[in-house]
C-alpha positions as CSV (number, residue, x, y, z in Angstrom):
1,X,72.2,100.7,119.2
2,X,74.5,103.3,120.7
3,X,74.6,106.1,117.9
4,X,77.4,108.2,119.9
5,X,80.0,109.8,117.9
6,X,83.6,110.2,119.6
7,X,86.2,112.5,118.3
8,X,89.8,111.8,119.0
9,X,92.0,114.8,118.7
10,X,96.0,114.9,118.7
11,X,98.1,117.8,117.1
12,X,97.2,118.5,113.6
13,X,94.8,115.2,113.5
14,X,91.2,114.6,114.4
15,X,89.1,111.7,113.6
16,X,85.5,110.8,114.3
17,X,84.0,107.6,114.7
18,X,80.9,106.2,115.5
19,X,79.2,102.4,115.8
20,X,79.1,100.4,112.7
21,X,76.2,100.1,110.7
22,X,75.9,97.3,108.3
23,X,77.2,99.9,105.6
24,X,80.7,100.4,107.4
25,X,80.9,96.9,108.5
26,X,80.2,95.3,104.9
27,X,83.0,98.2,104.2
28,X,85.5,97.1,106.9
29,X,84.9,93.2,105.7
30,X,86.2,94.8,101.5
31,X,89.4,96.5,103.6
32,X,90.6,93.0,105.4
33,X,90.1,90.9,101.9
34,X,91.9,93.8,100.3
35,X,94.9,93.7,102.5
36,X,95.1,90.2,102.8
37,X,94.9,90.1,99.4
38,X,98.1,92.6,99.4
39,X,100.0,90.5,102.0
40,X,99.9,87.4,100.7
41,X,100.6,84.2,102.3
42,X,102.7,84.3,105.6
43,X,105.5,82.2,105.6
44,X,107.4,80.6,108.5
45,X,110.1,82.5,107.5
46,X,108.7,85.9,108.5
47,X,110.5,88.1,111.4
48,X,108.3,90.0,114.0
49,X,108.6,92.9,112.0
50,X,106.6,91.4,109.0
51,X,104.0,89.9,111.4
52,X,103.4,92.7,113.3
53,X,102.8,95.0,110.0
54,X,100.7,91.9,108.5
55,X,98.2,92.3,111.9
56,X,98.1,96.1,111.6
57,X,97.2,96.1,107.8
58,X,94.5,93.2,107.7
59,X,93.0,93.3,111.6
60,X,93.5,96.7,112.9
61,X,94.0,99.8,109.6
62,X,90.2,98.2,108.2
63,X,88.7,98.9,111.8
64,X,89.7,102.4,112.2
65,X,89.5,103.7,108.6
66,X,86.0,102.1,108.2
67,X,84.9,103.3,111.4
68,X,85.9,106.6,111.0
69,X,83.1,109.3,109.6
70,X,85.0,112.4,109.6
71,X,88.7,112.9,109.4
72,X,90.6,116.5,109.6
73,X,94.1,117.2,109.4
74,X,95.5,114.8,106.4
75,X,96.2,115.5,103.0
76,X,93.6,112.9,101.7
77,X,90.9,110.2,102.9
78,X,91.1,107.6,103.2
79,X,94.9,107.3,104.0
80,X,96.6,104.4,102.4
81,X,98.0,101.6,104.4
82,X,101.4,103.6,103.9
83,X,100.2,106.7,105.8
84,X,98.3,105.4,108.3
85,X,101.9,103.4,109.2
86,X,103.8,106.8,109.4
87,X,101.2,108.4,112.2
88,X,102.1,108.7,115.8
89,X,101.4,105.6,117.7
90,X,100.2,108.1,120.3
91,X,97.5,109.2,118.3
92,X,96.7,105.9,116.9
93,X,96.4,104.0,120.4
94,X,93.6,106.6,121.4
95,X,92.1,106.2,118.0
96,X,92.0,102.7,118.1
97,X,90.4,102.6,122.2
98,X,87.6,104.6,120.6
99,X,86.9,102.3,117.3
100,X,87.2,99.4,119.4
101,X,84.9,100.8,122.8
102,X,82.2,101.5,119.8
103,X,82.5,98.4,118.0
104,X,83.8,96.0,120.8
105,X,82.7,92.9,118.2
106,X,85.9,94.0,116.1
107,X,88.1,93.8,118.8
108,X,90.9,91.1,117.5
109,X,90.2,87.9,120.4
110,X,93.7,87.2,121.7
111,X,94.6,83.5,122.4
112,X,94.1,82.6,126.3
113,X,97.9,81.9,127.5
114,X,98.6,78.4,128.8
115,X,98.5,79.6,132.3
116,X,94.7,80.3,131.4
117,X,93.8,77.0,129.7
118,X,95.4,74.8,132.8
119,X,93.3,77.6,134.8
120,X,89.9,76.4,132.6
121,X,90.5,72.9,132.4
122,X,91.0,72.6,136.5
123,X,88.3,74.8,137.2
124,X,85.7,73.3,135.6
């Protein structure tokens, strides 16, 4: 199992984060029932901005706050869903490469485009 820590660093912030062990991934699993729990149901009538918050808050805040083992540079840990949302997107982009290169069985799968199913069915 690959037991290498990786820091990511950008102004004030620096977080650490290593490969899950059953420990943070039994911790990640209470985060994503939490937040789902605090979303709610979606509803067809939801814009882009509601859908995109709804997949940062129950796929990708659990993933990087549970995989995180150190954290420098905030006022508190672990930062609520509210916080996390006001950090630079800069800083959370490199945060979330390193989560995701250490835990690459989180990664959210995205749907294969149609281009990609015809590209499947003719192929094989």
């Amino acid at each position: 199992m690959d037991s290498v820590e990786e820091t990511v660093t950008y102004e004030n912030y620096s977080v650490t984060v290593r490969p899950a062990t059953v420990a943070i991934g039994m911790y990640r699993s209470v985060l994503i029932n939490q937040a789902v729990q605090e979303e709610g149901e979606p509803s067809e009538g939801d814009d882009l901005q509601t859908f995109a918050r709804r997949i940062l808050h129950t796929m990708i805040y659990p993933s990087l706050i549970a995989a995180t083992v150190k954290a420098e540079g905030f006022e508190h840990w672990p930062l609520t869903f509210s916080e996390f949302q006001e950090l630079p997107e800069q800083f959370e982009a490199s945060w979330e490469v390193a989560v995701y290169n250490h835990n690459q069985h989180w990664k959210p799968k995205v749907p294969p485009t149609e281009a990609e199913k015809k590209s499947k069915t003719s192929s094989g």
